[in-house]
N, CA and C of each residue as an Amber inpcrd file, in Angstrom:
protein
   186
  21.0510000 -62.8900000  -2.1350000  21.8310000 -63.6700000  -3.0560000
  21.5050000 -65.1430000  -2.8270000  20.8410000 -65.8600000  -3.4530000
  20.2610000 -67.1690000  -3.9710000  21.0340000 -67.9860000  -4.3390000
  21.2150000 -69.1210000  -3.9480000  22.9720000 -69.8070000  -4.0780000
  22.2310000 -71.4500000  -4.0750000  21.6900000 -71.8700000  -5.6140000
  21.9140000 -73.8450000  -5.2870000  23.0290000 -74.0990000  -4.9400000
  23.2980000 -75.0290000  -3.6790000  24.1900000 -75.9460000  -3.2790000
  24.1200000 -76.9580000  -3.4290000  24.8410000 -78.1080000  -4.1570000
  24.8310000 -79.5330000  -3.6040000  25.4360000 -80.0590000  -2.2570000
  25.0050000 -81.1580000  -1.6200000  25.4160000 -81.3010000  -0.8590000
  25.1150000 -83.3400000  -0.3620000  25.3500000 -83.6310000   0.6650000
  25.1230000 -85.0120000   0.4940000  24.0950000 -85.3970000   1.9630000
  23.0790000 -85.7930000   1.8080000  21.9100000 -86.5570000   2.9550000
  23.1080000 -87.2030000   3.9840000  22.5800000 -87.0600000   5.3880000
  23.8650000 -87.6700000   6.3800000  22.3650000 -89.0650000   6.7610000
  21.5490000 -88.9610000   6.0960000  21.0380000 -90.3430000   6.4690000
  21.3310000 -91.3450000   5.6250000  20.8330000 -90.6660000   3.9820000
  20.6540000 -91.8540000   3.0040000  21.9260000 -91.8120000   2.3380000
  22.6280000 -91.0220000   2.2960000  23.7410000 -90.6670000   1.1040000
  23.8820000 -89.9250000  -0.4320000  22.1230000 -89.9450000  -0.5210000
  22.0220000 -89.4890000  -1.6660000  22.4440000 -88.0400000  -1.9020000
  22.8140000 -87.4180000  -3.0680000  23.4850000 -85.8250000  -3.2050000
  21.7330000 -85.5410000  -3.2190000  22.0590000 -84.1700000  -2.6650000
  20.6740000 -83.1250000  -2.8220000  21.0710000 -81.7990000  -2.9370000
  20.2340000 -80.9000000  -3.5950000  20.2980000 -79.6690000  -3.9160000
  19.8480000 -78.7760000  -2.6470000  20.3610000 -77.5870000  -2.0280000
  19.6000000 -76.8300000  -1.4690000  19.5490000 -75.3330000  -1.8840000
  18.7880000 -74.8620000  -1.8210000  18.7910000 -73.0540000  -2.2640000
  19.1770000 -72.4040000  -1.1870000  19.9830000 -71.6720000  -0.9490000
  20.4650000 -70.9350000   0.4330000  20.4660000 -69.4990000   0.2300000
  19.9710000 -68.7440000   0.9370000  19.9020000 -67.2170000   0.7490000
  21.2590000 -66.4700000   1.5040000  22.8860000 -66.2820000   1.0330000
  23.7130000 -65.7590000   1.6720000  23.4470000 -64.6800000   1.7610000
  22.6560000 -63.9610000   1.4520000  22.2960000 -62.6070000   2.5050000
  21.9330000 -62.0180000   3.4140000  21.2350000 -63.4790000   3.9030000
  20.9290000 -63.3880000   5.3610000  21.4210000 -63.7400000   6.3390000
  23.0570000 -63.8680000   5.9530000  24.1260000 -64.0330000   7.0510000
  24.6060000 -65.4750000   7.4900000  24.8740000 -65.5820000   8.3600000
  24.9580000 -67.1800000   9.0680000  23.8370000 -67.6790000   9.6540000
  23.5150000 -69.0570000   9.5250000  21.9880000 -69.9690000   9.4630000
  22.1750000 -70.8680000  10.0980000  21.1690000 -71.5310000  10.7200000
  20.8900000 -72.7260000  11.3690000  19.8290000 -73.3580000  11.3300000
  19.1930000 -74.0100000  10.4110000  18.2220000 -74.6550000  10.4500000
  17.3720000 -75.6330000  10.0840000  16.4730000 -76.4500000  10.3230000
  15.5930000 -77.8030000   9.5090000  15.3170000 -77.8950000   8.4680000
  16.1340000 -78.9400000   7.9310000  15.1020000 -79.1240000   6.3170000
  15.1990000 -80.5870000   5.9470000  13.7890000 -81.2020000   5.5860000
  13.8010000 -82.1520000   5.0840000  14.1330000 -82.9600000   4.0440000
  15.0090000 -83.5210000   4.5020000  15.8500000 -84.4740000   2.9920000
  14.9000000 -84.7810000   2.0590000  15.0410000 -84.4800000   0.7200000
  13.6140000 -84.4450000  -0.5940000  14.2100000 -86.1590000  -1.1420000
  15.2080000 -86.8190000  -0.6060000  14.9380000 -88.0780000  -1.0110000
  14.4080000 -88.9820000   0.1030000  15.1270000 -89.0430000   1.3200000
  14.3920000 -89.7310000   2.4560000  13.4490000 -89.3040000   3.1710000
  12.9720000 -88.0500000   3.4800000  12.1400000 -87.5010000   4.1610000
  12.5380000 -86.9420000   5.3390000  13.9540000 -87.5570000   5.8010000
  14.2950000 -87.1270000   7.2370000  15.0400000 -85.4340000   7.1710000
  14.8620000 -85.5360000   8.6280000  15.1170000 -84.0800000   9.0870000
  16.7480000 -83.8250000   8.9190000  16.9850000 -82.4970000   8.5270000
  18.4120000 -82.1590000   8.2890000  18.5960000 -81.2690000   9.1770000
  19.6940000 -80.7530000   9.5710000  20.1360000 -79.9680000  10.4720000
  20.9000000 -79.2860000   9.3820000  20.5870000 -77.9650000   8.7780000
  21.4780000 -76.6740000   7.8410000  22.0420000 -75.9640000   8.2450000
  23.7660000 -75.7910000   8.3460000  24.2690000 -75.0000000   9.0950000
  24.7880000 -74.1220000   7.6830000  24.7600000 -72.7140000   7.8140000
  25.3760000 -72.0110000   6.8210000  26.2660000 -70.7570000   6.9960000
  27.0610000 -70.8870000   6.8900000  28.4340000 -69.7330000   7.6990000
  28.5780000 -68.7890000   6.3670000  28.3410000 -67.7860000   6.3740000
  28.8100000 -66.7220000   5.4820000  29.9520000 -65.9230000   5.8010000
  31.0520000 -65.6710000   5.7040000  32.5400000 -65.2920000   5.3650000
  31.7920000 -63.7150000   4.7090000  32.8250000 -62.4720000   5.5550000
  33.0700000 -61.1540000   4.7810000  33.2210000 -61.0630000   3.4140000
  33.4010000 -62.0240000   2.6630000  33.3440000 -61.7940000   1.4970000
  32.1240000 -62.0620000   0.5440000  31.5640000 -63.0090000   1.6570000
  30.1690000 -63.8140000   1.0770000  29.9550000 -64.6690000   0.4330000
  31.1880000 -65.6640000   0.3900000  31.6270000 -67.0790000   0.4430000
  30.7050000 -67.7960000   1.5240000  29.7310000 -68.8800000   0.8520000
  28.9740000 -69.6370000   1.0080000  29.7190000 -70.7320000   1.7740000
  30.0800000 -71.4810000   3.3110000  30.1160000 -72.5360000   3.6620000
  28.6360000 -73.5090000   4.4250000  28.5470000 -74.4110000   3.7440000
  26.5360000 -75.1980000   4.0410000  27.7670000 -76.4440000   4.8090000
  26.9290000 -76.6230000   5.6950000  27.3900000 -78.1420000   6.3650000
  26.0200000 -78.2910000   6.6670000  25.8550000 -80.1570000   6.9690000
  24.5740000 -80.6690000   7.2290000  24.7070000 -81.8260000   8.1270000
  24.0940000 -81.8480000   8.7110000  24.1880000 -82.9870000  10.3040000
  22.8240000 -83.4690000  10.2810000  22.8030000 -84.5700000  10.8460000
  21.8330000 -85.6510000  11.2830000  21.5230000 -85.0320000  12.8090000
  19.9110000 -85.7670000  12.9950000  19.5250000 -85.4210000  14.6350000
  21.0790000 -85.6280000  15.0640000  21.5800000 -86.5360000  15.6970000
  22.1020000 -87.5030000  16.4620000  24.1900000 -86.8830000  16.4980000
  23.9530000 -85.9020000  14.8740000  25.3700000 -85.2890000  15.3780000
  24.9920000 -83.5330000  16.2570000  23.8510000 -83.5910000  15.8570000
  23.4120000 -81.8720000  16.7630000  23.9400000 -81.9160000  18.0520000
């Protein structure tokens, strides 16, 4: 299940889109901000029901 999220850059501020696959459970991982270039930290918690929660952190809050 293929899920665009918006969400907001913890460097630049700008909103960005991400595609998240909730079928593959709960996530952790790198992706580069498509407006600044910097590295994101993708955290993605999937809920029994399969309610999508995405949070995103900077190096420096990991």
């Amino acid at each position: 299940m293929l899920a665009t999220l918006d969400t907001t850059c913890p460097y630049c501020g700008e909103v960005i889109s991400l595609v998240v696959d909730g079928s593959a459970g709960d996530q952790r991982y790198i992706e580069d901000c498509s407006v600044c270039c910097r590295p994101i930290t993708v955290i993605v918690d999937v809920d029994h029901e399969g309610d999508i929660d995405l949070r995103v952190q900077s190096e420096s809050e990991t």
